[in-house]
C-alpha positions in Angstrom: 154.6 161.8 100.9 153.5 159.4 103.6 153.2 156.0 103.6 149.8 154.9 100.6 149.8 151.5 102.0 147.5 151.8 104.7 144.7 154.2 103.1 144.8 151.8 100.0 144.2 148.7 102.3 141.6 150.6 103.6 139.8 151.3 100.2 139.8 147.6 99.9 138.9 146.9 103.5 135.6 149.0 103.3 134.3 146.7 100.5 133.2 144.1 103.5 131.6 147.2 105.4 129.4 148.9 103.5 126.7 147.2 105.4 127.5 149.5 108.7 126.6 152.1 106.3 123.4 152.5 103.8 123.1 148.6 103.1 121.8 147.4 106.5 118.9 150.5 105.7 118.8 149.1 102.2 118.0 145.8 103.1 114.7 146.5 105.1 113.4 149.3 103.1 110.3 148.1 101.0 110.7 146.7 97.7 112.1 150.0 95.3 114.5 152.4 97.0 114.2 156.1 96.5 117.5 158.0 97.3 116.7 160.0 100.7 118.3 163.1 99.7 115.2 163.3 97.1 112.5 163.3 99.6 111.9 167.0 98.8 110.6 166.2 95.3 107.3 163.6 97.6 108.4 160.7 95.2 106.7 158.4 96.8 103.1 160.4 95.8 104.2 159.3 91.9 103.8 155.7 93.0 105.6 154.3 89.8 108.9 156.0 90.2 111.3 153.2 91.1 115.0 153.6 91.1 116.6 149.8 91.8 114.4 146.8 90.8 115.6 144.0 92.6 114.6 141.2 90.8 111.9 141.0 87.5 111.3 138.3 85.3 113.8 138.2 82.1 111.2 139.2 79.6 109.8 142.1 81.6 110.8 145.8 80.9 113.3 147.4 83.0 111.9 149.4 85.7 114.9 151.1 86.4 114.3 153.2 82.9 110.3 152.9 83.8 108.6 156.8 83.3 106.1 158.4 85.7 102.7 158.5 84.2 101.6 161.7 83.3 100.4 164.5 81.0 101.8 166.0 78.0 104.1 169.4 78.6 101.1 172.1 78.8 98.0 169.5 79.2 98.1 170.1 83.3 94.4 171.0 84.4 93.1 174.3 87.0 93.9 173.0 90.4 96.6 170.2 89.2 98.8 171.2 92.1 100.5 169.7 95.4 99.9 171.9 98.6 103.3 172.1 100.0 102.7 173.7 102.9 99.0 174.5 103.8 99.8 177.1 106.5 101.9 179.1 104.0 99.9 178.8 101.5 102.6 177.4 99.0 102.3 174.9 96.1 103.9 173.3 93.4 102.1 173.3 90.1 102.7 173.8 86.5 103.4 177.3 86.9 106.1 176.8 89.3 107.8 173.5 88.2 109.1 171.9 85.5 111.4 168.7 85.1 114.9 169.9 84.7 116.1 168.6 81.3 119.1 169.5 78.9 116.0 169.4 75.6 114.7 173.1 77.2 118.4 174.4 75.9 117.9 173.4 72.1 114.1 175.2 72.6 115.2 178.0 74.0 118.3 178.5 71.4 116.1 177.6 68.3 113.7 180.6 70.0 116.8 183.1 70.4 119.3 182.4 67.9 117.4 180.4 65.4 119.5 182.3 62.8 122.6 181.8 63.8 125.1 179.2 63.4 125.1 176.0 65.4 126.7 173.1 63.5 129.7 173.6 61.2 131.0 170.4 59.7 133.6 170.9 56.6 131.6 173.2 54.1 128.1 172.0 55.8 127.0 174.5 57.8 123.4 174.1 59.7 121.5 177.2 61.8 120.0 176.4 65.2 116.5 176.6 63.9 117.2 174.3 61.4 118.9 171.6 64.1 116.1 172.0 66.7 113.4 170.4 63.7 116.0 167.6 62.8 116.4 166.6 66.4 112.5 166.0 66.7 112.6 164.8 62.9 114.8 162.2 64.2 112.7 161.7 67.5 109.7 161.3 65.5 110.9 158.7 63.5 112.6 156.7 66.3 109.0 156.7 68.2 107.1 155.6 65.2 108.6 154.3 62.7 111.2 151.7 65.1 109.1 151.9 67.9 111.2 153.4 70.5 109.4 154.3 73.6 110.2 156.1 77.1 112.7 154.1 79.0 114.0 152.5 75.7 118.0 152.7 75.3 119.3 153.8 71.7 123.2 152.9 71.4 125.7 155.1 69.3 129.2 154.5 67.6 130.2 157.3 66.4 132.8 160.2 66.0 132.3 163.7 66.6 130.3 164.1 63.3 126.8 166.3 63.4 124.6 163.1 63.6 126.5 162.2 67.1 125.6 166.0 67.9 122.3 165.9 67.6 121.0 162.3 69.2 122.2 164.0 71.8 118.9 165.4 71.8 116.5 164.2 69.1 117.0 160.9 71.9 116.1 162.4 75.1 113.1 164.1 72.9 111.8 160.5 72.2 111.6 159.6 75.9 114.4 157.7 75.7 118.2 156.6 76.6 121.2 157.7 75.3 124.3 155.7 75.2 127.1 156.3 73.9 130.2 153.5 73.3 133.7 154.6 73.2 134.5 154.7 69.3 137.7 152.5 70.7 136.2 149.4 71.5 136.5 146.1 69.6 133.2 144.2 68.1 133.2 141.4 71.5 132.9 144.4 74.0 130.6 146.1 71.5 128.8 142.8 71.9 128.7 142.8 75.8 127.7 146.2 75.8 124.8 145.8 73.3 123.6 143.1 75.4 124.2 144.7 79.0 121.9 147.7 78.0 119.7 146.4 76.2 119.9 149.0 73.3 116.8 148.3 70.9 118.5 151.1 68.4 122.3 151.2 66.8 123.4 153.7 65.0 126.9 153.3 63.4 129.1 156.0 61.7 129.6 155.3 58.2 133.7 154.3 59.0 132.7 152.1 61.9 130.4 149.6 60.4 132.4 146.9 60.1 133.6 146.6 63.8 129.1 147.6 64.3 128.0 144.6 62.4 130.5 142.4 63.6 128.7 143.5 67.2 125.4 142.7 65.8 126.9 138.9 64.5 128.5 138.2 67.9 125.4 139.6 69.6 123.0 137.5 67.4 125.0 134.3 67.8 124.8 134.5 71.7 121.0 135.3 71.4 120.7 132.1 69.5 122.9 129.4 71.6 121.6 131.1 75.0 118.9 133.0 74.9 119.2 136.8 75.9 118.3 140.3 74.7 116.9 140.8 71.5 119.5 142.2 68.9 118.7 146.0 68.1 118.3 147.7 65.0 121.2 148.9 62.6 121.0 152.3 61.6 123.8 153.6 59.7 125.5 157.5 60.1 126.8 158.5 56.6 129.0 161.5 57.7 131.4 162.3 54.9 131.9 166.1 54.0 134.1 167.8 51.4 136.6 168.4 53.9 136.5 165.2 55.9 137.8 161.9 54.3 136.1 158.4 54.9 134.5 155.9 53.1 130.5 155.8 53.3 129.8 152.0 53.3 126.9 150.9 51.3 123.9 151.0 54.3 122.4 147.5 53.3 123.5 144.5 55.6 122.6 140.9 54.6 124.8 139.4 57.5 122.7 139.9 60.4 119.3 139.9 59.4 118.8 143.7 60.9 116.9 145.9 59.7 119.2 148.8 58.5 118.4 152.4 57.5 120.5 155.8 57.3 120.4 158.6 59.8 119.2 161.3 56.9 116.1 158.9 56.1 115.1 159.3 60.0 115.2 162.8 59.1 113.6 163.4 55.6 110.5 160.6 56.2 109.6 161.7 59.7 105.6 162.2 60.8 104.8 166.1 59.9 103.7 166.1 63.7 105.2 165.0 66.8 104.8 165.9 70.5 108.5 166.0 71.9 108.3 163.4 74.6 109.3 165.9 77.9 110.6 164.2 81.1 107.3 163.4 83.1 110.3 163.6 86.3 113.7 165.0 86.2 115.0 162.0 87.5 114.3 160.4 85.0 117.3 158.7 83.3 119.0 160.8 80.0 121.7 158.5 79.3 123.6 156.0 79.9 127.4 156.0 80.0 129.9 152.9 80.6 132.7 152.9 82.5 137.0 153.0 80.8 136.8 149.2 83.0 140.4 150.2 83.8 139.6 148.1 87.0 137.3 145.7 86.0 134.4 145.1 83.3 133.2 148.4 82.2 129.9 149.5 84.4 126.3 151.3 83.1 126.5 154.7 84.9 122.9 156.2 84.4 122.3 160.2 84.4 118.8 161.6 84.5 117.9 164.7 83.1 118.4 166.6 86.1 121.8 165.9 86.8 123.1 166.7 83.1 121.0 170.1 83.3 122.9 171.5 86.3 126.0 169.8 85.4 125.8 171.6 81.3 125.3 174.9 84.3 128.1 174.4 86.3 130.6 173.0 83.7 129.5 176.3 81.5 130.5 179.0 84.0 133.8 177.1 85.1 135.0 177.3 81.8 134.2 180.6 81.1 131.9 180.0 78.2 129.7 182.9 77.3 127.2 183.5 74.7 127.7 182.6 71.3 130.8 180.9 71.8 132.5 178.3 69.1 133.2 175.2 70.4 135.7 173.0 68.7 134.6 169.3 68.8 138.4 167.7 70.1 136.9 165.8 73.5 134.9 162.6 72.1 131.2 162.7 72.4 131.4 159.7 73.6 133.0 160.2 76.8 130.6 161.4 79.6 128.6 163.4 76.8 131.1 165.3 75.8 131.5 166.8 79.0 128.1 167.8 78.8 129.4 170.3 76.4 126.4 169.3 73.4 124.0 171.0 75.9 126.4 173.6 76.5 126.8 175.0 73.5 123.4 174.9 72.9 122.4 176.7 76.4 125.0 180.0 75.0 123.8 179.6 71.4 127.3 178.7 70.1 128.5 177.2 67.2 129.8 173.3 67.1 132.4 172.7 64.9 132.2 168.9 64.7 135.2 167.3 63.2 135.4 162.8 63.0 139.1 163.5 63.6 142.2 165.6 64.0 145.8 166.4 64.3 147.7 169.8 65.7 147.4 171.0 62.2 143.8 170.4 61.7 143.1 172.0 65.0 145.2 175.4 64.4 143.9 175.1 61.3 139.9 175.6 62.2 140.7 177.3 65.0 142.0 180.2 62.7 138.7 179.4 59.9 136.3 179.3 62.3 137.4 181.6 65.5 137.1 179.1 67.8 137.1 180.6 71.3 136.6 177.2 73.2 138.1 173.6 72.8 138.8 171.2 75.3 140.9 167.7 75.5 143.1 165.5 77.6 146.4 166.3 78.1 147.5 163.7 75.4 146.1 166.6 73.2 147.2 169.8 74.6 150.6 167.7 74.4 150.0 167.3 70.8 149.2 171.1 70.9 152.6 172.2 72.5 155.0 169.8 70.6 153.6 170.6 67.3 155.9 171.5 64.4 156.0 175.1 63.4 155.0 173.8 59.6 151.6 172.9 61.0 150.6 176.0 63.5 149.1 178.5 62.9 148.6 182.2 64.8 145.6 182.3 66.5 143.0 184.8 66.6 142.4 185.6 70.1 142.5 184.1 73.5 141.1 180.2 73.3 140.0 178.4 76.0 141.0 175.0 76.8 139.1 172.8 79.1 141.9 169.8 80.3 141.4 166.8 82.0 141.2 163.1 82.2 144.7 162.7 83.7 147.1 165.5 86.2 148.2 167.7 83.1 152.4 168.0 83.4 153.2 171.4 84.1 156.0 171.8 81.1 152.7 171.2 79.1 150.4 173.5 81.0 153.3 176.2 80.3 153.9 175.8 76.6 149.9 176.0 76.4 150.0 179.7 78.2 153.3 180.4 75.9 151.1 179.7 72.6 148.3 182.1 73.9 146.1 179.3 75.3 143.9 179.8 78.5 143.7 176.2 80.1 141.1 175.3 82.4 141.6 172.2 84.9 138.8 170.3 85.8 138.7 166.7 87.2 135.6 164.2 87.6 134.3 160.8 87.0 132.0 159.0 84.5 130.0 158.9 88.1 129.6 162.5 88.0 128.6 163.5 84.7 132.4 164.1 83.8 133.6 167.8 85.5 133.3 168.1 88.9 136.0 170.3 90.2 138.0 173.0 88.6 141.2 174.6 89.4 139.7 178.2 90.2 142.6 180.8 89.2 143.3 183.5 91.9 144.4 187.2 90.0 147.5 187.3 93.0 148.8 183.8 91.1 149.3 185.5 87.7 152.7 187.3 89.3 154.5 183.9 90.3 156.8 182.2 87.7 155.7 180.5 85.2 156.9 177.1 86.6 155.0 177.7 90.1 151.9 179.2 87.7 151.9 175.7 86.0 152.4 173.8 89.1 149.4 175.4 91.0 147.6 175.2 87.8 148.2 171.0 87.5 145.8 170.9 91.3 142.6 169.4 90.9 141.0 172.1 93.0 137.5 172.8 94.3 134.1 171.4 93.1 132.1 173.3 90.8 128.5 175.1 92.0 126.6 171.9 91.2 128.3 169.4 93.3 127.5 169.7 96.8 131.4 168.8 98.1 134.5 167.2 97.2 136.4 166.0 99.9 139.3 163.6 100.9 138.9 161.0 103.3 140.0 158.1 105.1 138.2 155.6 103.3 137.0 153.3 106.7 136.8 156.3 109.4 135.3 158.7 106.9 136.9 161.3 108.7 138.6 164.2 106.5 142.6 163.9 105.8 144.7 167.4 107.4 145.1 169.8 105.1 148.7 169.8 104.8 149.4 168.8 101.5 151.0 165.2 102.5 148.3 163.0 104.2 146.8 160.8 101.3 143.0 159.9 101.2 140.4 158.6 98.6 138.7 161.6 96.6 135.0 161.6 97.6 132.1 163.5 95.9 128.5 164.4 97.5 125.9 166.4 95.0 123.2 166.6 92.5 125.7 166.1 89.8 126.1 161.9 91.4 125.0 159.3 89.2 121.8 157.8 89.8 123.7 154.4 90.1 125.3 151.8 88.2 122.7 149.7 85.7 121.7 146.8 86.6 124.1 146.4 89.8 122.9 147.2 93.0 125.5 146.1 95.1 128.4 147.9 92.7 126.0 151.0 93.7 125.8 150.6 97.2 129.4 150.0 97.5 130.5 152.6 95.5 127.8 155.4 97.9 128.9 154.0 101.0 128.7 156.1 104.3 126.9 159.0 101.6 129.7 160.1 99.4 130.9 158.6 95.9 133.8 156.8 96.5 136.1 157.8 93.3 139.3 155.2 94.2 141.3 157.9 93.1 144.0 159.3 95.9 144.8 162.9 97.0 145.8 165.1 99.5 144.6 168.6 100.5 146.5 171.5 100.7 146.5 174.6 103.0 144.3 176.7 100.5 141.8 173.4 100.4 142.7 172.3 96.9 142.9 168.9 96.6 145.7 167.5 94.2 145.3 163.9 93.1 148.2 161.7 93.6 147.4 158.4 92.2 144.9 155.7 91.5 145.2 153.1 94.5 145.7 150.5 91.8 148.1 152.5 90.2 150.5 153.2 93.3 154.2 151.4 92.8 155.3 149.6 96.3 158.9 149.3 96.0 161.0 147.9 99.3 158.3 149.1 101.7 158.2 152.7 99.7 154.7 153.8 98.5 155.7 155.5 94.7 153.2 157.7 92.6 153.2 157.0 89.0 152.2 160.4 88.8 154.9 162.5 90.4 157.5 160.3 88.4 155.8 160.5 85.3 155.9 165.1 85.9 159.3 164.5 86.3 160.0 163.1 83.8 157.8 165.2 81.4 160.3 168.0 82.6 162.8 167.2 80.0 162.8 168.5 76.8 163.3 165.8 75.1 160.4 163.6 76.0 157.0 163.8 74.2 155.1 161.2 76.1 155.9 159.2 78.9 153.9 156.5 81.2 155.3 155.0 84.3 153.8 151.4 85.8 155.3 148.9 87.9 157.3 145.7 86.8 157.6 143.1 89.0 161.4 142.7 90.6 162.8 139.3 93.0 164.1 141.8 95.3 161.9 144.9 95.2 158.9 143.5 95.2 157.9 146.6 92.6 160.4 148.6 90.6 158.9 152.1 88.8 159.1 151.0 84.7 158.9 154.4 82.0 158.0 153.9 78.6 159.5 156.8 76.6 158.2 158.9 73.1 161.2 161.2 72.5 160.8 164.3 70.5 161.7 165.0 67.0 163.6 168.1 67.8 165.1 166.7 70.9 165.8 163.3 70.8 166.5 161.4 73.7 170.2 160.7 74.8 170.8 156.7 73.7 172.4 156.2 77.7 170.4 158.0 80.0 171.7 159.5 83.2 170.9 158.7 86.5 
């Protein structure tokens, strides 16, 4: 592998230059900036659409989640259209458009399999006709009982229980703003978070309350010596089922002087009626998803409703999922909407089995119950998968599909998957694109190579997916594309309709991150012959030892080659001499323990 040094000064050395770019245009357009690549969709006609608010007083409401004015679904009048080209007679007009939005997926599956099956939680089984009226039920009561309006951001803690399942649309059906927090997070980020979006709702799973109100205390206290956003209000998730243990704390809160409800009274004292609250544009924002912060202070990555629509499209025919498929709930809502797998499964008129959480044993074990034909995971869990005793497997039914990704799966993992009778899928994205952008497309002349060079082609990163206009790897400060020989290293760039709208609140993290019109990702790659990229490390994460550029990654698949190691994570540890020196931290297996002198 060639030398990482230069392409990673590089990715630091373009920070200064992004005004050569799109910021010199930035600065001199007029006061709101409207992405250029959207000039099809005549934004500027809708007057109020505004994507980057440069400055607005403290108290004022946030333009950036600010709705086009405009008509209920179905209220447009005779000769409500927009001649699009006079000559050739064409228009746009209610008959012919119609926001994209992930809510038209629960409608149409209510419509066409309102019968069957869409939520399975422990014995608690729900059909799709019955979720599609609790997701407005809940929408209804957000709008009027709590007052949440378009543009507003409702927050969510939460496991993969049925509650988490359905705000994923009952939110979007108020008008408003999803986000999600990473079920990992401790009550001062919780805090920051509360505060940095602006959330005027909070749910809380049941088993998650006390690091929730904690939040709320922290979030209160800084409201009160400083002034800032206005706390929002507690709403509690109890989410116990006869198979799923967990304490269901008492709902009521004296502490932080919230108001504080459960999730079921949203749904059993909602308004009779209630007009779902349809995008008035598609790019209008859906959620909004923070960063891992793995290189700084997590960020607000918006979607709109457009964006998660063709991404639910494309991440739905990469993995193979046709209709009426069963999806097992192992990749946390929380992270990039699931993979945009909650609109998925809704799109095929599947079946959700939501589980709050789950070991190999629990996983064979519903797989078996439930004929679960999809799942999907990190690697840490196809690991889990492989490496489980025989005690806790179980046979399974038919062929599931497992969509990895997160980190380069090992290939000794990727094997032992295939061995058990799993069909992995690789796919690789960002928070920044809705979570999958590329997949590992499998070519029939590959399944005829050995199993180790199966696995190794397997582990690529591959091509993006029919929504993302390119993926592409590039010298970060010439922008010019790396050879296709499988050892020049560039940053992994992405172009599309499946791009964030930007980062919340921060302009300039935006601009940087777009510069010379492609997302920079930080990530490093190369391409090979048969264009599929295959990522080699994070630029932070490379190892410079004695001159020699090291990927954490390649030592880490070697290591993940022996038998006797379960998990393993490489990083580098300062040395006097080295500069760097590559450091492993070892789990050893329970059948194959590790030898207590290793070898060289």
């Amino acid at each position: 592998m060639r030398a990482l040094a230069p392409v990673i000064r590089r990715i630091f050395q373009q920070q200064s230059r992004i005004s050569s770019s799109i910021g010199s245009h930035l600065h001199h357009q007029p006061r709101y900036y409207c992405n250029p690549q959207l000039d099809y969709l005549n934004l500027a006609r809708t007057r109020a659409f505004t994507l980057w608010p440069p400055c607005r007083p403290p108290a004022q409401k946030c333009l950036f989640f600010s709705n086009l004015a405009g008509r209920k679904k179905g209220e447009e009048e005779e000769g409500d259209e927009e001649v699009l080209d006079m000559e050739a007679g064409t228009v746009r007009c209610a008959a012919n458009y119609a926001p994209l939005t992930p809510i038209s997926f629960i409608e149409r599956a209510a419509a066409v399999y309102g019968g069957r099956a869409a939520v399975i939680y422990g014995e608690r089984r729900r059909t799709w006709a019955e979720e599609r009226d609790r997701c407005v039920r809940a929408a209804a009561s957000l709008a009027t009982r709590f007052g949440v309006a378009r543009g507003d951001v409702v927050a969510v803690l939460s496991p993969n229980v049925p509650a988490m399942y359905e705000l994923h649309f009952a939110v979007p059906m108020a008008g408003a703003v999803l986000c999600t927090f990473n079920t990992r997070h401790d009550a001062g980020m919780l805090s920051v978070l509360l505060n940095h979006s602006g959330a005027k709702v909070f749910f809380v799973e049941s088993s998650l309350l006390h690091v929730g109100r904690d939040a709320l205390k922290r979030l209160i206290k800084e409201s009160n010596n400083h002034g800032g956003t206005r706390p929002p209000v507690l709403l509690s998730i109890s989410s116990s089922s006869s198979e799923e243990e967990g304490d269901d704390d008492d709902a009521s809160d004296s502490n932080t002087g919230c108001i504080v409800a459960d999730y079921e009274d949203l749904i059993n004292d909602a308004p009779s009626q209630f007009d779902i609250r349809w995008p008035a544009n598609e790019l209008d924002p859906i959620s909004l998803n923070y960063t891992s912060g793995t290189t700084s202070r997590p960020k607000g990555v918006v979607y709109n409703h457009r964006g998660a629509y063709l991404n639910t499209i494309a991440t739905v025919l990469a993995y193979d999922i046709t209709a009426m498929p069963v999806y097992l709930w192992t990749v946390p809502m929380f992270h990039c909407n699931g993979w945009n797998l909650p609109w998925g499964v809704a799109m095929q008129g599947g079946t959700n089995v939501c589980l709050r959480h789950f070991t190999a044993r629990v996983i064979f074990d519903r797989i078996a119950r439930h004929g679960v034909t999809h799942m999907g995971g990190a690697p840490t869990v196809l690991n889990m998968i492989v490496n489980a005793p025989p005690a806790d497997r179980a046979p399974l039914p038919g062929p599931v599909r497992v969509m990895t990704g997160g980190s380069p799966p090992p290939p000794r993992v990727l094997f032992g998957m295939e061995e058990m009778g799993f069909v992995v899928h690789h796919i690789y994205g960002l928070t920044e694109t809705y979570g999958p952008a590329t997949v590992c497309a499998w070519m029939p002349e590959w399944d005829a190579l050995p199993a180790h060079d199966r696995a190794r082609l397997k582990a690529r990163q591959g091509f993006h997916h029919i929504a993302m206009q390119g993926v592409d790897v590039k010298d970060p400060v010439t922008m010019e594309s790396v050879p296709r020989d499988g050892n020049t290293v560039g940053e992994v760039m992405f172009r599309g309709n499946t791009v964030m709208s930007g980062y919340y609140k921060d302009l300039n993290a935006t601009k940087e991150s777009m510069a010379g019109g492609w997302l920079h990702s930080g990530d490093l790659a190369v391409r090979h012959e048969d264009g599929y990229i295959q990522l080699k490390d994070r630029a932070k994460d490379i190892i410079i030892s004695g001159g020699e550029n090291i990927s954490s990654i390649e030592v880490e698949s070697v290591i993940f080659s022996h038998p006797a190691v379960l998990e393993a994570a490489v990083v580098a540890r300062p040395d006097d001499y080295w500069g760097e020196t590559p450091c492993a931290r070892l789990l050893s297996s329970r059948t194959a323990p590790l030898p207590r002198k290793p070898r060289s």
